[in-house]
VOGU-3710 file (C-alpha; in Angstrom, 3 decimals, decimal comma):
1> xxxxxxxxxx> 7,392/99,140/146,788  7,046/100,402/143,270  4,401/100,159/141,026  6,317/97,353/138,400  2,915/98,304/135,767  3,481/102,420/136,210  7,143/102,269/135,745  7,252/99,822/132,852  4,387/102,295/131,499  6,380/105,153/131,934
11> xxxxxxxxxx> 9,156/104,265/131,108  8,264/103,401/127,788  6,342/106,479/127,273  9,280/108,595/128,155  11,570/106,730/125,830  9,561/107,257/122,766  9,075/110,976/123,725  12,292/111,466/124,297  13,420/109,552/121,105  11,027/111,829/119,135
21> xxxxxxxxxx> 12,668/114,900/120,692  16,164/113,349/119,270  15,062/112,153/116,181  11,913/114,155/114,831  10,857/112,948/111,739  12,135/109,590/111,390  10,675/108,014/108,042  8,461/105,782/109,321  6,510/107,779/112,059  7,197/111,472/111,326
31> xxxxxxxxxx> 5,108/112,879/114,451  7,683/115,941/115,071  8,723/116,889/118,712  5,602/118,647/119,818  3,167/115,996/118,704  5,177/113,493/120,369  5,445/115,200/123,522  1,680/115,818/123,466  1,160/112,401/122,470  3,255/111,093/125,198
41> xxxxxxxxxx> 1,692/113,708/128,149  -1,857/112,152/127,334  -0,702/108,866/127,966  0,350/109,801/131,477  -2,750/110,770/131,633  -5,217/108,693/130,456  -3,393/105,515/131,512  -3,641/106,578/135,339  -0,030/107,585/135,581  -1,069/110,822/136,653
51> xxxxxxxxxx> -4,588/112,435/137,321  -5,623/114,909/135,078  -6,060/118,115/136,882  -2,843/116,772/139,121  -1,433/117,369/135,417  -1,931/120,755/135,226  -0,030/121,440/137,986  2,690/120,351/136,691  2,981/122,974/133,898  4,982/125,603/134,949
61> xxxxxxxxxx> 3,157/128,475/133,515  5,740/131,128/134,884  8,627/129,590/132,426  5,218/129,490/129,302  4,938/133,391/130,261  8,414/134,308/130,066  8,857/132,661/126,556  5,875/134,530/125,603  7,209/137,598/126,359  10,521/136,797/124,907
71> xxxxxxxxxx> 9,422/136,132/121,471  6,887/139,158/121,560  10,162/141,706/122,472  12,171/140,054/119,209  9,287/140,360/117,393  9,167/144,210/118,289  12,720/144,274/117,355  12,419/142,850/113,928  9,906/145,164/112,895  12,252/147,962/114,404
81> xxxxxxxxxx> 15,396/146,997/112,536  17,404/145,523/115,386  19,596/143,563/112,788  20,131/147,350/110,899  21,881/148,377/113,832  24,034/145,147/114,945  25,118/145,350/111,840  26,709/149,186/111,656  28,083/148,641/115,028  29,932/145,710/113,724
91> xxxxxxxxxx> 31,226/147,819/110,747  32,212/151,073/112,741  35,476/151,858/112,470  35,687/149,410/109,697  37,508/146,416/111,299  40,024/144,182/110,538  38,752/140,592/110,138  40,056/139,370/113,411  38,522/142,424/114,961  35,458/142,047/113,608
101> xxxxxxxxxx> 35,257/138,653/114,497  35,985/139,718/118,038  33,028/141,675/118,133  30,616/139,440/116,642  31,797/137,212/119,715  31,655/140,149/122,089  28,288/141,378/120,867  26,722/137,862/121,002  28,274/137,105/124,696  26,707/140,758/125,875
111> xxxxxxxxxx> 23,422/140,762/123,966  22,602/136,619/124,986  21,802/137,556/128,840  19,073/140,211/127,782  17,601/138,694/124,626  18,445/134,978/125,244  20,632/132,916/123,493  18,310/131,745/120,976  17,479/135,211/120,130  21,110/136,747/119,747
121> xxxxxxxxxx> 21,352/134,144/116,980  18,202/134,928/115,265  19,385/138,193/114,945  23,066/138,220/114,384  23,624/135,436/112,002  22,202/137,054/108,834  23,810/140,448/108,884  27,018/138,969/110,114  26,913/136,265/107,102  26,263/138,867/104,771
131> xxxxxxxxxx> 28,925/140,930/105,851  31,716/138,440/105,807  30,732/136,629/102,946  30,297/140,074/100,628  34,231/140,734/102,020  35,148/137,706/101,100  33,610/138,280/97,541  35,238/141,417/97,504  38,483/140,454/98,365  38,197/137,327/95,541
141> xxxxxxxxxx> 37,370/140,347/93,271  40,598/141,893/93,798  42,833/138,723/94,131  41,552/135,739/92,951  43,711/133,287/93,245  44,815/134,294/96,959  41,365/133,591/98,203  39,900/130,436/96,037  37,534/128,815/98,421  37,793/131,294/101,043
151> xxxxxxxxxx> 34,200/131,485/101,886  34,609/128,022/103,807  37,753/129,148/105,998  36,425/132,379/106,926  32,767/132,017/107,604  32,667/129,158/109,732  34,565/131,164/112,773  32,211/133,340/112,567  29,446/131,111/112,737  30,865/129,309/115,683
161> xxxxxxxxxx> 31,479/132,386/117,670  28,102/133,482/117,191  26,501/130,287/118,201  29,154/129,262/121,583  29,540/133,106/122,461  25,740/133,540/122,557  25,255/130,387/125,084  28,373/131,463/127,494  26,609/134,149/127,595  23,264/133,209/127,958
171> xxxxxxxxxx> 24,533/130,851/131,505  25,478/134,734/133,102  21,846/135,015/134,324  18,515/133,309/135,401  16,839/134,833/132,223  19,338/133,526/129,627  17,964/131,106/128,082  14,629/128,285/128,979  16,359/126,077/131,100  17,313/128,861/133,609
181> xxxxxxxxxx> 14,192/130,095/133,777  13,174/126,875/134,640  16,005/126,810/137,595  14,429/129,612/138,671  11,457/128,785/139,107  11,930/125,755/140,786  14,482/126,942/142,934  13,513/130,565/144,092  16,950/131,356/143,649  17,812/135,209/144,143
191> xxxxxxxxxx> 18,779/136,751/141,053  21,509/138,756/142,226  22,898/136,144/144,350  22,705/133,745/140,539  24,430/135,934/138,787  27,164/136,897/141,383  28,242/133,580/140,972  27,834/132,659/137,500  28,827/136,205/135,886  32,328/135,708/136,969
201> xxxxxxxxxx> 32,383/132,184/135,040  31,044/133,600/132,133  33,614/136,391/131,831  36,296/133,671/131,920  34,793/131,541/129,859  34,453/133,587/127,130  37,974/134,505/127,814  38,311/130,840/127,002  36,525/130,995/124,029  37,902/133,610/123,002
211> xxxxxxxxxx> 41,901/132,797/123,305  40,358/129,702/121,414  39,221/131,472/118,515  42,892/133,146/118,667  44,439/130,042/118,476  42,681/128,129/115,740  42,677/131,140/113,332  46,466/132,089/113,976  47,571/128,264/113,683  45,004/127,935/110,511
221> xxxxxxxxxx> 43,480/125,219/112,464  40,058/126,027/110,937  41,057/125,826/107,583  41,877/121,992/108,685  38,380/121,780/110,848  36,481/122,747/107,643  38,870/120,340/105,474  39,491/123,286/102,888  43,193/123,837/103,536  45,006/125,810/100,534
231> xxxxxxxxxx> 48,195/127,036/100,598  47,431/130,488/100,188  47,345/132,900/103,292  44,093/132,640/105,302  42,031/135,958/105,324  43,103/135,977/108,720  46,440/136,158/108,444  45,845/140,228/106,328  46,186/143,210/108,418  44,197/144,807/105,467
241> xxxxxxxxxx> 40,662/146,170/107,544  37,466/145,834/106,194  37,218/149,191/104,268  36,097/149,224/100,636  34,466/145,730/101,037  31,740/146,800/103,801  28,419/145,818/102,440  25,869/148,818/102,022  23,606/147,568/104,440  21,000/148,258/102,049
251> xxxxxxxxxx> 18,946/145,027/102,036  18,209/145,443/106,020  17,003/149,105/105,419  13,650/149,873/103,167  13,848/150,284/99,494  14,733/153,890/98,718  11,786/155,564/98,167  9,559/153,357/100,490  8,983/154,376/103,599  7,419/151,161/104,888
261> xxxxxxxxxx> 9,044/148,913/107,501  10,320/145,811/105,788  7,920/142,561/106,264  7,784/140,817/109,967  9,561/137,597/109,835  8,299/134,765/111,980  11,077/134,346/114,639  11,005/130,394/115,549  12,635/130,008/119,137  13,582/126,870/117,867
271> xxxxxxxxxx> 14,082/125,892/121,367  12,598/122,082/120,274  11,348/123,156/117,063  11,989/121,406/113,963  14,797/123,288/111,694  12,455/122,918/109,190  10,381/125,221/110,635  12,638/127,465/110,803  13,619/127,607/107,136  10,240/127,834/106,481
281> xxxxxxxxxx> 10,042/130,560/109,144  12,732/132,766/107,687  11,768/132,229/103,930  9,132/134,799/103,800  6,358/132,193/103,999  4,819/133,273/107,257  2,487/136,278/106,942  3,116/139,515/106,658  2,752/142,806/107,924  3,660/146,345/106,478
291> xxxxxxxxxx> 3,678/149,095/108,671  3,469/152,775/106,946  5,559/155,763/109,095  3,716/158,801/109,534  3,909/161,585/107,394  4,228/163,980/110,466  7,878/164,622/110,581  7,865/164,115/114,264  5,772/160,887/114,606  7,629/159,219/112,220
301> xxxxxxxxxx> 11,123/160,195/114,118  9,655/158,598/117,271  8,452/156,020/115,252  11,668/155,351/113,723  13,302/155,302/116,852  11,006/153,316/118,865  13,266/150,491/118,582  15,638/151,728/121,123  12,728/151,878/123,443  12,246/148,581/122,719
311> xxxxxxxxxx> 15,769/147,352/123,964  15,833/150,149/127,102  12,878/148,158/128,302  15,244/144,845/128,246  16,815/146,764/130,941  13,992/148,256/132,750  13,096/144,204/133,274  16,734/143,316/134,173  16,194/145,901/136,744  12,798/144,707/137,614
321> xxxxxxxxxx> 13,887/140,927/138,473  16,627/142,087/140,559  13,988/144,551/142,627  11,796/141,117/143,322  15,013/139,091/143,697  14,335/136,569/140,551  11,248/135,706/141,514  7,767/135,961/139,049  10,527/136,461/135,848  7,745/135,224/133,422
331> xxxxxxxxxx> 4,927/137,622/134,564  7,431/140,466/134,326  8,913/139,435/131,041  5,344/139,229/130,025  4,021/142,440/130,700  7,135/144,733/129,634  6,717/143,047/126,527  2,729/143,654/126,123  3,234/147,277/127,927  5,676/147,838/124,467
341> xxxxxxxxxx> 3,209/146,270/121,908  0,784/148,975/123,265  3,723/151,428/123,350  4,063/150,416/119,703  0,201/150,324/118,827  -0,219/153,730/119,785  2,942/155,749/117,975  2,069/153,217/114,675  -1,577/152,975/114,878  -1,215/149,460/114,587
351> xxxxxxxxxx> -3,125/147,247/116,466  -0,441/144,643/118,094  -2,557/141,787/117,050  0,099/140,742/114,304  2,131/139,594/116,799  0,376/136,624/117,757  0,721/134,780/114,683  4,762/135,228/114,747  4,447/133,793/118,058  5,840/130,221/118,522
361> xxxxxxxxxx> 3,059/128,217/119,718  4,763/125,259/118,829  7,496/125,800/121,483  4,634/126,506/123,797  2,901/123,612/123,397  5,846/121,485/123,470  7,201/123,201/127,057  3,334/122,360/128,390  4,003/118,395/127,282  7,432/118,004/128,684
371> xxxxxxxxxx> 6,393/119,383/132,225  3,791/116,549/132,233  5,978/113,967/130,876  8,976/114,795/133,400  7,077/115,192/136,489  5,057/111,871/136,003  7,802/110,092/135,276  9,410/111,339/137,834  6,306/109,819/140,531  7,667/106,496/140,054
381> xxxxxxxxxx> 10,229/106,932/142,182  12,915/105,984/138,821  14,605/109,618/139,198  15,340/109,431/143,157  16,730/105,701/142,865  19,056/106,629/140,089  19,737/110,186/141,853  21,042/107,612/144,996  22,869/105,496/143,078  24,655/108,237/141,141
391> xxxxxxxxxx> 25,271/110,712/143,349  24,311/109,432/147,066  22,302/110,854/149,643  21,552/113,907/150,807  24,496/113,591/153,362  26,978/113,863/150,416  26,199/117,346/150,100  27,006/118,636/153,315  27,504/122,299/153,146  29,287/121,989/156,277
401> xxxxxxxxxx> 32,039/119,858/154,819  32,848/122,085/151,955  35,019/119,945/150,706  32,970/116,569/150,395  30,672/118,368/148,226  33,345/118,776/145,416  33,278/114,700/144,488  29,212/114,753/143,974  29,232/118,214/142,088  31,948/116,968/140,021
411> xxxxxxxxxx> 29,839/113,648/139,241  26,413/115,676/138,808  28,295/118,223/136,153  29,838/114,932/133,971  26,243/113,904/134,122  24,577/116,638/132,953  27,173/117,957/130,407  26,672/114,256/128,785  23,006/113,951/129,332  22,300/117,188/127,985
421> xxxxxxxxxx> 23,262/116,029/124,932  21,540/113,098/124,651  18,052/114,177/126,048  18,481/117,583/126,049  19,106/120,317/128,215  15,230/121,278/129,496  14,237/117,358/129,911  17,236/116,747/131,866  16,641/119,649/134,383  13,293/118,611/135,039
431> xxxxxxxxxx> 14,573/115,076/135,690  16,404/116,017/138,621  14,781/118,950/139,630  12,846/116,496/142,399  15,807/115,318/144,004  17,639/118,833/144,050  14,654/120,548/146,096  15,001/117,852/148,657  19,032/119,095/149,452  19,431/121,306/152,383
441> xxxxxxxxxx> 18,688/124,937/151,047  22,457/126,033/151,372  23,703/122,561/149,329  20,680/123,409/146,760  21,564/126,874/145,959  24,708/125,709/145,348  23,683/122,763/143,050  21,275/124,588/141,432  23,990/127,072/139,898  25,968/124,137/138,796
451> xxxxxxxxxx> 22,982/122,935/136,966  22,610/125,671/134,854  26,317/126,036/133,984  27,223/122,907/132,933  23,512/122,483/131,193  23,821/125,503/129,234  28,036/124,963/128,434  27,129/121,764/127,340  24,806/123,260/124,611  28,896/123,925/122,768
461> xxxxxxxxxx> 29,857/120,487/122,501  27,924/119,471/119,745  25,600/121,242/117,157  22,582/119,509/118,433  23,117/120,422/121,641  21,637/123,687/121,748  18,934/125,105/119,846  20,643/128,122/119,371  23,012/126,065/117,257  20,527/124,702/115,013
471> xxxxxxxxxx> 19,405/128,260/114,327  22,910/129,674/113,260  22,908/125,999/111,349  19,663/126,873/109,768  20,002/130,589/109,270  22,910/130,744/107,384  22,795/129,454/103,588  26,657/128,268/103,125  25,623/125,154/104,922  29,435/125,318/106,745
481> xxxxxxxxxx> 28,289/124,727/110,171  28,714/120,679/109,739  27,951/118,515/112,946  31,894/117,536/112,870  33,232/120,786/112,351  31,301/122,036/115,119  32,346/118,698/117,228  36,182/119,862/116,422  36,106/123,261/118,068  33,121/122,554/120,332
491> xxxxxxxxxx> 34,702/119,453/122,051  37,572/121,313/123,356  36,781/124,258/124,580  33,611/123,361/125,799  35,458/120,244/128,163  37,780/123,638/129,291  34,865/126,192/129,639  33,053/123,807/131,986  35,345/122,612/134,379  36,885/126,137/134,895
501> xxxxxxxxxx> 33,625/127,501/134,991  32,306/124,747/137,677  35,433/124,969/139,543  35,125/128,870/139,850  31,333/128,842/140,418  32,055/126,334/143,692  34,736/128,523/144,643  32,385/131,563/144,431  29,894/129,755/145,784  31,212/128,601/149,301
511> xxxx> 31,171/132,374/150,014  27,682/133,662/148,069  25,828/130,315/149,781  27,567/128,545/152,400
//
């Protein structure tokens, strides 16, 4: 029998925290998402819901660790000029705009599995909006009329890519993005076996993704999606290349004659952040830190070049969660990242405590709060009667019947791709999280990959549905990433991206897990 009090209780508390996490700062109670979620963990406490060192166990300090470690490695590659270099690879060869909007796709889809999707959008959307918007300027220079209002047509592909790109990509692996690391954690999943399955649905989704962006820039379709339609020939539409209107790259290099490292910027994950926080994170309002290179020719190479240290050492941990098969991800992310602050105190003589403060406590705090939330919700039994009604019993997920387990993972992924918009991606996964650990292992493993597809692909329908979004919205200052525009390309492809991608990953999976 349930406990009517516990789940009225509950409930309530859940629907104001997760109200709070969809609507921040509404005027008359502007407690932001981490208060909230604080808010709304004590009262699951202190009302009896759960007990409070019962509540510690719910916070899943493996998933805290590896978003520690995350944001400490960007931070690292701030202060090394990791946006210097995105941005001459994008310019070698200098490109033709449909090239070079190629590889800002490319480069977001292959950078997202290593540095998360949240961070590939930190650090590609400013040098990539400077760089098409000073070609744009360039090219208005030199024919003006031709390209009146072209900053709207030809930036917002861009932006799109970047954002969409980065998440495909980000699904590829267990250390992607939060809400895999989460999977991961709960399910003990092998890495290698994760990403056999889910690397092949990546590749053709951002096949997908890509023939999309084809499409919709040789029909002019996103001169319609931003509502700017002229009757001049998009930018597109030149086989002209990029040379002559490259910008000098200047402003993410130091001032000649300075041989200081530019300031840190605070990197907000943004993961449940407010975007307000993260315009007042990239603003120059956060403190900051100048580091002088040595004036020993040779230090100050090794200094200079101690950035590509910093991204071998994404690899030495790629390698080092396949050698323990997925498992521990967060204490490994955690200590390559403090084993290169300490590679970076000693060649700068810096002491690595200025990366604390650029860490996102925030996000932190807010992760601890939603475990507690989540799992005492999920006491009340709620989760496992709506997991029956929804989806069945156990027995619908038969491994041995391959087939009968197409109907419930078809039903789960509608579920999800919806529901991930509405709470969230994070919340939802710790909603049903319960009911997938009770699944026969072979079913789970199965289930488990699902969940992190569709979870993650459903971060491209809308803008709000992935923080990674919200950053390329926030980041970049031609306000053209509009929650419709984004709902007319997103909507789409993402409906296409999922069901290929969930039909390929069941495919894969029958032989990986059953």
């Amino acid at each position: 029998a349930w406990d009517v009090a516990a789940v009225a209780w509950s409930s309530a508390v859940l629907a104001l925290t997760l109200f709070f996490n969809a609507v921040p700062d509404p005027p008359f109670c502007p407690l932001g998402r981490t208060t909230a979620t604080l808010l709304g963990a004590v009262l699951m406490v202190v009302t009896g819901v759960s007990e409070g060192e019962e509540a510690y166990t719910y916070i899943d300090v493996n998933t805290l660790a590896f978003l520690f470690g995350m944001m400490a490695i960007k931070c690292l590659l701030v202060k090394h000029r990791f946006s210097d270099l995105l941005g001459k690879m994008l310019l070698s060869g200098q490109p033709s705009m449909r090239t070079l909007l190629l590889r800002v796709s490319v480069l977001a889809f292959l950078l997202s599995p290593f540095i998360t999707n949240d961070g590939t959008c930190v650090f590609l959307t400013p040098p990539v909006e400077k760089i098409v918007m000073d070609i744009i300027r360039r090219k208005q220079r030199r024919h003006p009329d031709a390209h009146k209002g072209a900053s709207t047509r030809a930036l917002l592909p861009f932006m799109l890519a970047i954002c969409t790109c980065a998440n495909i990509g980000s699904a590829a692996t267990l250390t992607g993005n939060p809400q895999n690391v989460l999977i991961a954690s709960k399910s003990r999943i092998s890495y290698f076996r994760f990403a056999l399955v889910s690397v092949p649905a990546a590749v053709v989704g951002i096949a997908i993704n890509l023939g999309a962006f084809w499409l919709y820039t040789h029909l002019g379709l996103f001169e319609t999606v931003s509502g700017s339609a002229s009757s001049s020939s998009s930018l597109f539409d030149e086989d002209d290349n990029t040379s002559n209107s490259a910008p000098p790259l200047r402003s993410y290099q130091a001032h000649d004659g300075d041989n200081s490292e530019p300031p840190h910027t605070h990197i907000s994950y943004i993961e449940i952040s407010d975007a307000s926080s993260l315009s007042n994170s990239t603003s120059g309002e956060s403190s900051t830190t100048v580091v002088q290179y040595s004036t020993n020719p040779v230090m100050r190479r090794i200094q200079e070049y101690y950035g590509f240290a910093v991204l071998g050492s994404l690899g030495v941990m790629m390698a080092l969660f396949l050698l323990f098969e997925g498992h521990n991800i967060g204490w490994i992310t955690a200590g390559v990242a403090l084993t290169m602050m300490a590679g970076d105190a000693i060649i700068t003589g810096e002491k690595p405590n200025w990366v604390y403060p650029q860490i996102d406590w925030n996000v932190l705090a807010w992760f601890s709060g939603i475990f507690i939330v989540m799992a005492s919700f999920g006491k009340t039994g709620v989760t496992q009667w709506m997991w029956i009604r929804v989806m069945g019993t156990s027995a619908a997920f038969d491994s041995s019947e391959a087939a009968h387990m197409l109907v419930p993972l078809v039903k789960l992924s509608v579920a999800i791709l919806v529901m991930s918009n509405v709470v969230g991606n994070v919340p939802i996964i710790l909603l049903v999280a319960p009911d997938v650990l009770m699944l026969p292992q072979d079913s789970a493993r199965m289930v488990w990959v699902v969940l992190a597809w569709v979870s993650t692909i459903a971060g491209n329908l809308t803008l709000l549905g992935s923080a990674a979004n919200i950053i390329v919205a926030e980041l970049n200052t031609t306000d053209e990433l509009s929650f419709m525009r984004f709902l007319k390309f997103g909507l789409p492809t993402t409906l296409v991206v999922a069901t290929v991608g969930v039909c390929l990953i069941f495919i894969l999976g029958l032989a990986v897990f059953l």
